[in-house]
N, C-alpha and C positions, 0 to 999 in steps of 0.2 A: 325448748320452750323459750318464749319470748319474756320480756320484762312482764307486761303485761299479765302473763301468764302466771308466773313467780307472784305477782302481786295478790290476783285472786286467791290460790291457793296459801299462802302466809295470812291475807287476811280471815278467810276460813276456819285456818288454825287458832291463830293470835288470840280470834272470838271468843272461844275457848278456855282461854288459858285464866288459871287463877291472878289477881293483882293485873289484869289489866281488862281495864272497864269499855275501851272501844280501838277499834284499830281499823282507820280508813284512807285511800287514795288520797294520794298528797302529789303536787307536781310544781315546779315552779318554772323559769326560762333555761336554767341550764340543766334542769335534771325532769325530765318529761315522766318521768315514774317514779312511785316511790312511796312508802306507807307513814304515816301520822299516828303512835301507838301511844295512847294514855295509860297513864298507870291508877291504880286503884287511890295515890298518892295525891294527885291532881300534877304528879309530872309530865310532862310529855315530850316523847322521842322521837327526832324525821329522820327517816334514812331513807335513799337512793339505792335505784336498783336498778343494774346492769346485768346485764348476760353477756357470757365468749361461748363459742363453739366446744364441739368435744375436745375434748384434748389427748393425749400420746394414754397415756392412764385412763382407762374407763371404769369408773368407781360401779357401774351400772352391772356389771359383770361378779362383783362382791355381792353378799347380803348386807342387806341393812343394816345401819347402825346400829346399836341398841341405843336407846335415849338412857340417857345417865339419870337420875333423881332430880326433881327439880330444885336448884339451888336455893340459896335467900339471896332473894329480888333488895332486899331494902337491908340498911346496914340500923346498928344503935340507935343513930339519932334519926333512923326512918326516911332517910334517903337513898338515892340510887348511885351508883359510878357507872363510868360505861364499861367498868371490867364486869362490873355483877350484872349490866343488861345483857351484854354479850355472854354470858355462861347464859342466863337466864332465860335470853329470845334464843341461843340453839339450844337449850335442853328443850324448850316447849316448843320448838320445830322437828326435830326428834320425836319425840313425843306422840306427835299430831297422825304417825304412820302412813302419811300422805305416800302413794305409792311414785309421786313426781320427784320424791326427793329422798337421795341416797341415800347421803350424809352432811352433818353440819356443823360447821366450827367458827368460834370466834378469832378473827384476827390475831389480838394478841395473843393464842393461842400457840400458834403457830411462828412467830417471832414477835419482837417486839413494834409495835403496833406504830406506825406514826398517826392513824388516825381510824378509832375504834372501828368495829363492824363485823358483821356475820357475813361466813360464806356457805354457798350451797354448792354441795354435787348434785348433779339433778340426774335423772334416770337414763337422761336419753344421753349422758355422756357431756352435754352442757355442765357451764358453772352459772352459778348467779352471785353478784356482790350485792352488798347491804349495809355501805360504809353508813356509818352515825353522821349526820348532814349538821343538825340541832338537837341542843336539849333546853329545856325550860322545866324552873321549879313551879309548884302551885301557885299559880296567879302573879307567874312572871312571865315576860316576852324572852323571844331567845333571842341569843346573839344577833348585831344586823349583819356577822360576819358569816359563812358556811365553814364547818371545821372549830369551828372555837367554842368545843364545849366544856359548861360548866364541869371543875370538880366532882362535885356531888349536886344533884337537883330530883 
């Protein structure tokens, strides 16, 4: 599957999901794909999205993950971090039972994160990346920097 690809079927899902109210095509000069995902909050999160080839390990050959419960999206004071988006966009990609995708984990997950983001195994033995690009709180602009996100927004 191409980025492209990844992007329809996330946005599909995304649709979906509880606390986020719209999730659309986002691109700009150095990232040509990539989703725009509003939270019920009036936050909003851009991620990029990359595809690599199969790899030595073909997760497509496993069953599917099970999706875990959907976590809490929003902390006390009603905001986000990108530790709780990343639980929160793979449990609800999970979730989604989309048969293009195997399995999904967040970054920090998996080590410690230099810059948030969800990953996909996808079916056909492909990955897809979904590093956190921007965040922006309700009725803030995001950084002019890529990578520099808010704390909590």
């Amino acid at each position: 599957m191409g980025p492209e690809q990844v992007r329809d079927v996330c946005i599909e899902i995304l649709a979906k999901a509880p606390d986020i109210t719209s999730t659309t095509s986002w691109s700009d000069s150095g990232r040509p794909c990539g989703l725009l995902i509003a939270f019920s909050s009036g936050a909003r999160l851009w991620t990029a999205i990359t595809t690599a080839g199969a790899t030595d390990t073909d997760p497509s050959a496993e069953a599917p993950a099970a999706a875990p419960p959907l976590p809490a999206l929003f902390d006390d004071a009603g905001k986000i971090t990108a530790t709780r988006a990343e639980q929160y966009l793979t449990a609800v990609l999970l979730a989604g039972l989309a048969p293009q995708i195997a399995s999904a984990y967040g970054y920090s997950t998996t080590s410690p994160a230099q810059h948030p983001g969800v990953g996909l195994y996808l079916a056909d033995g492909a990955r897809a990346f979904l590093p956190f690009i921007y965040t922006a709180a309700h009725g803030k602009k995001p950084h002019t920097r890529p990578f520099h996100l808010d704390a909590a927004f």
